[in-house]
N, C-alpha and C positions, 0 to 999 in steps of 0.2 A: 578168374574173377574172385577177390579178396568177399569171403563174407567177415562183416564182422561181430564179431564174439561179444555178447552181450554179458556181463555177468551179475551175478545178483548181490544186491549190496546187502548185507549180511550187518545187522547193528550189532553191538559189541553189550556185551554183558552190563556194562557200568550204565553206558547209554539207555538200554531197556529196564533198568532201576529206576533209574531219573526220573525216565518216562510214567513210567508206572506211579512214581511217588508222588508227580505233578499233579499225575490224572487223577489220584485219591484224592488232593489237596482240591483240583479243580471242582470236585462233585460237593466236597464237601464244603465250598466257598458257596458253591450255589445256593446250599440249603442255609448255612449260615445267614448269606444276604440276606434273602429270601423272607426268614424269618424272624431276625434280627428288624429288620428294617419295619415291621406289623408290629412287633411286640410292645412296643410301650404303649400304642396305640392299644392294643388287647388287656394291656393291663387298663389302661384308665374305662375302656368298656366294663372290665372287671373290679370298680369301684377304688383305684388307683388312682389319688391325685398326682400332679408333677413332681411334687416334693417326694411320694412314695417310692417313686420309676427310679430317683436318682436316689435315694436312700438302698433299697433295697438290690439295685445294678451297683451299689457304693461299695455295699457288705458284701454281696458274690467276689467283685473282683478284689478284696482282702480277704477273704476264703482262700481265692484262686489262688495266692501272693504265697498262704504257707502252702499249700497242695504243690505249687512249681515245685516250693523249696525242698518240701518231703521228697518228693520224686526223684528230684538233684541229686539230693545226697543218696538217696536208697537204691535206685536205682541206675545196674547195667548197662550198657551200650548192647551189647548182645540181645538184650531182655527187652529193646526202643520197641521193635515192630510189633512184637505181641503186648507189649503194654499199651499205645496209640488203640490198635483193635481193641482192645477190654473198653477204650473211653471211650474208642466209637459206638460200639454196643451198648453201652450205660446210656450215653446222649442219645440213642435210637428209644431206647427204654421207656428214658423220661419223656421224651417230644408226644410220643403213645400217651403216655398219664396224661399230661398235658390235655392231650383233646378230650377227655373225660370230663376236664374243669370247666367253671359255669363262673356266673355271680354268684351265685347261692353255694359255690364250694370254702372252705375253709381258708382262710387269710395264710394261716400257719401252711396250712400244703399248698397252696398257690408259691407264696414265698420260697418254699422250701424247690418246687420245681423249677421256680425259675431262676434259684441262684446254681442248682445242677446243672440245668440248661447253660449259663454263663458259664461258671468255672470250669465244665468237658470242653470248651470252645476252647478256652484258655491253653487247657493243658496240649487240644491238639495242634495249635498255634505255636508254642512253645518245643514242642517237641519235632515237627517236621524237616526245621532246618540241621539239628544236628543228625536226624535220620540220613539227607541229603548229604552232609560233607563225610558220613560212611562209604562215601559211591565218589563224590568231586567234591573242589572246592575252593571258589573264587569268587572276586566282587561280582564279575557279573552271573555266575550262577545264584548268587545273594538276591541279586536285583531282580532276575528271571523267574527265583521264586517268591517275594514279593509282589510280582506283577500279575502274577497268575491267582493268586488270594485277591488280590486288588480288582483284577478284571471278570473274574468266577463269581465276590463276592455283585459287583453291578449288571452281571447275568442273572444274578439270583432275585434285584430289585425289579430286571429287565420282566420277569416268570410273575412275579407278584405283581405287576402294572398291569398285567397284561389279563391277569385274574381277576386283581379288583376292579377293572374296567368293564367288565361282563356285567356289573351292578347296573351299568347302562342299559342294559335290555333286557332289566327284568330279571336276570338269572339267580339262581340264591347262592350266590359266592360269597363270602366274609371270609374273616381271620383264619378259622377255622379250617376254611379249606385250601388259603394259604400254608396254612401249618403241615396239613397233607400232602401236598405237594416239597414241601420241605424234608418231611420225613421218606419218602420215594428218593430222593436224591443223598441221604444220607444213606440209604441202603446199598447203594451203588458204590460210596464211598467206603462203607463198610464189608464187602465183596472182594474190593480194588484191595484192600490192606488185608487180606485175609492171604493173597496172594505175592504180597513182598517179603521176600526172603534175605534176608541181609545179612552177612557174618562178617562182624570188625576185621579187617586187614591188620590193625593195631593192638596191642596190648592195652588189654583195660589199666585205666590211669592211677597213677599210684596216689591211695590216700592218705597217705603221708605227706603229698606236696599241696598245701593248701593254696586252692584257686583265689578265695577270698584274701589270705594273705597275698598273693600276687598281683591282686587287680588294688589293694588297698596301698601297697610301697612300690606301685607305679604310676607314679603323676597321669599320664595321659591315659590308663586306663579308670582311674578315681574319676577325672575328671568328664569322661566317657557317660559314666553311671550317672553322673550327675546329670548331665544333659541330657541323656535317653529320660530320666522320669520328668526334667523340666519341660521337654518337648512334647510328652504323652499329658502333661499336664493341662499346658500351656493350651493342646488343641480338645483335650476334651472338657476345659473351662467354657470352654467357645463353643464348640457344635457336642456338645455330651448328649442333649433334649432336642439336637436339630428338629426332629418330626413335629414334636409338641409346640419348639417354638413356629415351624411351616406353617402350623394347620392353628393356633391357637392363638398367634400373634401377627403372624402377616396372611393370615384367612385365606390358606390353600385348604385345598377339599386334599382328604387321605389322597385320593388317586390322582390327582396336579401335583402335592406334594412326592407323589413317589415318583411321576416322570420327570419331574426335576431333578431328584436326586440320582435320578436312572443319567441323564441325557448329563449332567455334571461330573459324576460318576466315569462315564463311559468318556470321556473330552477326557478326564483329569489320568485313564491308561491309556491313552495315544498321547498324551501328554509325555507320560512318564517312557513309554515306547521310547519316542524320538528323541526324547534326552536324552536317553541312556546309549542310543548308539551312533547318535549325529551330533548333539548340541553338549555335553555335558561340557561345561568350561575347562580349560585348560588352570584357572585358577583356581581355586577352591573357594579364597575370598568371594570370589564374582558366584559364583553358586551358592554358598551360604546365605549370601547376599539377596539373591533371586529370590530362594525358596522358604525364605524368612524375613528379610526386609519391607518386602510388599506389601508382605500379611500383618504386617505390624503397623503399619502408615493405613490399610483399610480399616482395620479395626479403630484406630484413634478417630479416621472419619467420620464413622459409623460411630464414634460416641460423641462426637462432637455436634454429627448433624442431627441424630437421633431420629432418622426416618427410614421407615422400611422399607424402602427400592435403596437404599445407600444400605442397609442392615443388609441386605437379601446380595447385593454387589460383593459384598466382603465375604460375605458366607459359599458364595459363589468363589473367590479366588482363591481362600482357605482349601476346598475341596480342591479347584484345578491343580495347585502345588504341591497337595499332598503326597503325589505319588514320586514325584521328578526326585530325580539326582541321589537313590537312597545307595548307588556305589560307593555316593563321594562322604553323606551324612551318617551312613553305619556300616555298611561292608567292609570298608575299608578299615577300622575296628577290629570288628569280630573278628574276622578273619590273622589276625593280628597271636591268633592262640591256637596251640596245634591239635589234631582233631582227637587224642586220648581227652583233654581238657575241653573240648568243644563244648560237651553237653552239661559238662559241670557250670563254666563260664555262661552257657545262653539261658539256663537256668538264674544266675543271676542276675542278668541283663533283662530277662523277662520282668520278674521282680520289678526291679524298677520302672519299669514302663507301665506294668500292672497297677501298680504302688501311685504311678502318675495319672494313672487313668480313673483309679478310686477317689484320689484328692480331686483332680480335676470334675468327675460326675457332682462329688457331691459343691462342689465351688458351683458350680452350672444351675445344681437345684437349689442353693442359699438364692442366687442372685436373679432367678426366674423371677420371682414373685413381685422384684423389684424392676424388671423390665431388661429389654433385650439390651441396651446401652451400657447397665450394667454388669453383664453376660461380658461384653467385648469390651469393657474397660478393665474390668479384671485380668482377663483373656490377655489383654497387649501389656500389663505390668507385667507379667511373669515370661510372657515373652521377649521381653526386655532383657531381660537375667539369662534366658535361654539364648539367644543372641552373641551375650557377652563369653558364655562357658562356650558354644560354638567356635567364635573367632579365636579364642585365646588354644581350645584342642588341634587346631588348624596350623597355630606357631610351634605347638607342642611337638607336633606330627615332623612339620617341615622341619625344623629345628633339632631333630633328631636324626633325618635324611644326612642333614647337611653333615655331622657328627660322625654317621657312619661311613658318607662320600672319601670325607677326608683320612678317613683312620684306614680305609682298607682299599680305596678305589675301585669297589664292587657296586655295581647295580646293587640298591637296597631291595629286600624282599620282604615283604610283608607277611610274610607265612610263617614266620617263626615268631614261638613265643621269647620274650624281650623282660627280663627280670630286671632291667635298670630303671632312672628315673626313683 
């Protein structure tokens, strides 16, 4: 009689990196949410109007904008892991100070904590993808690890719903103790990166080949930058103050507006899930199309009707699409640059998005005061423009396939860096 031989499957080095690198990202998505998602709310408790939340989140992420940039340029690929741990420790630091503050604490150190608070998010956002392509490197690792920042950070709203809920019976939960709870998870995350070890397979990248000169005398990668900061723009014109406008314009209580953001949130990574391995289009047009067109015709409705279940409609499909198709709308890009240059390049790309998300807050907070209609009509002009730099990277792309088809009758590969154009 045949026994049969069981053996043990045995993960392979690169895989138990990943893993590990996810599992850092995934802890620190939580506390991220978590706390992200309370804090404008805790600043306006702490004598913060609207205008303040997006002025001052305006300024952190132009802080964050040169911090990427110092780091780009100053900073190793060898030196990634123990530099991420140093933010993580600094952000554990601050979140601590943090719970100390009151209304009666200083505007200056309030300010001061929570543009730390911001720009460590920044940097550890910025810096996790080129950690990953030290280990792999492909769209859909790109997407897998956006998805898991995506779905960690609406576990992290899932933790605070669930807290601030306890206000129903009486319990003395607030901000605060969200904040603690935030910090517990960052510690975990900070543990997890204590324990990645990572040494470049690659030679560190020569700084004689300028990356800026490369992405600036190659059309499709100029035009790339363009459209990552139109698109970070474009959606944080729109949802920059979502909580403020939840709770201050269409009159959710803190705890409705966060199980909506939780249960929208949580829809928009099953979303992004099944795109990514069942639905993503075979054309890119029809993708583009999807994941931008939609959002563009809500918004015009939502200013045309100017009523809050049509506002709160759009702000709902803005979320659900956010997550879908990011193989086809950026990995496929990035990826585009080989991994000595990786972190020089996402450094720059960060930037812009950063860059977009600063104009976009403070667009958010000009046009609050003037009503949510003109939040989303702003929102859909720039989205317009972003649209246009979309479609036309899309000809850029294909139109370069076709170039390389015919010149060499090779399978085109994405993984090389590409000096033409």
């Amino acid at each position: 009689m045949r026994h049969k031989s069981h053996k043990k499957h045995y993960l392979s080095q690169k895989t138990r990196q990943e893993r590990k690198i996810l599992a850092m990202l995934a802890f620190f998505s939580v506390s991220v949410g978590l706390w992200e998602n309370f804090r404008q709310l805790w600043l306006q408790d702490n004598g913060f109007s609207a205008t303040d939340v997006s002025t001052v989140t305006s300024i952190a992420t132009f802080l964050s904008i040169a911090g990427v940039i110092f780091v780009g340029r100053k900073l190793r690929m060898r030196h990634l892991s123990s530099f991420m741990a140093f933010i993580l420790g600094l952000k554990l630091v601050d979140l601590i100070l943090l719970l100390g503050l009151n209304q009666d604490s200083s505007r200056i150190i309030l300010n001061l904590c929570t543009s730390i608070d911001i720009i460590t998010s920044y940097l550890i956002v910025a810096s996790v993808y080129p950690l990953i392509t030290m280990v792999m490197k492909n769209n859909h690792v790109y997407s897998k690890r956006k998805l898991v920042e995506y779905i960690f950070r609406d576990v992290g709203v899932l933790v605070g719903s669930i807290a601030i809920g306890f206000q129903a019976i009486n319990l003395s939960i607030n901000y605060t103790f969200c904040l603690i709870i935030s910090i517990t998870f960052l510690i975990f995350a900070l543990l997890i990166m204590f324990d990645i070890h990572i040494t470049p397979t690659e030679r560190e990248p020569n700084r004689k080949i300028s990356i800026t000169k490369y992405i600036t005398h190659n059309r499709l990668q100029t035009f790339y930058m363009l459209y990552a900061f139109l698109a970070a723009t474009s959606f944080a014109a729109a949802l920059g103050l979502k909580m403020l406008v939840l709770t201050n314009y269409l009159n959710f209580s803190p705890n409705t507006g966060t199980n909506y953001l939780l249960i929208v949130g949580l829809l928009s990574d099953f979303i992004g899930a099944i795109a990514l391995k069942y639905f993503t289009p075979k054309n890119d047009y029809v993708t583009i199309t999807l994941k931008f067109s939609i959002r563009l015709v809500a918004y015009i409705i939502a200013v045309i009707a100017d009523n809050p279940f049509v506002s709160l409609l759009a702000i709902t499909w803005s979320i659900l699409i956010s997550t879908a198709y990011e193989n086809v709308s950026d990995g496929c890009y990035i990826n585009l640059v080989d991994n000595q240059h990786q972190f020089s390049y996402s450094t720059i790309k960060h930037v812009m998005t950063y860059l977009g998300e600063a104009v976009g807050m403070m667009l958010c907070g000009w046009m609050y005061n003037y009503g949510v209609s003109y939040i989303f009509g702003l929102s859909a002009l720039i989205t317009c423009v972003q649209l246009a730099v979309a479609y036309y990277l899309i000809y850029l792309r294909h139109s370069r396939r076709r170039i390389r088809h015919s010149a060499s009758r090779m399978r085109y590969s994405e993984r090389l860096v590409d000096n033409e154009d």
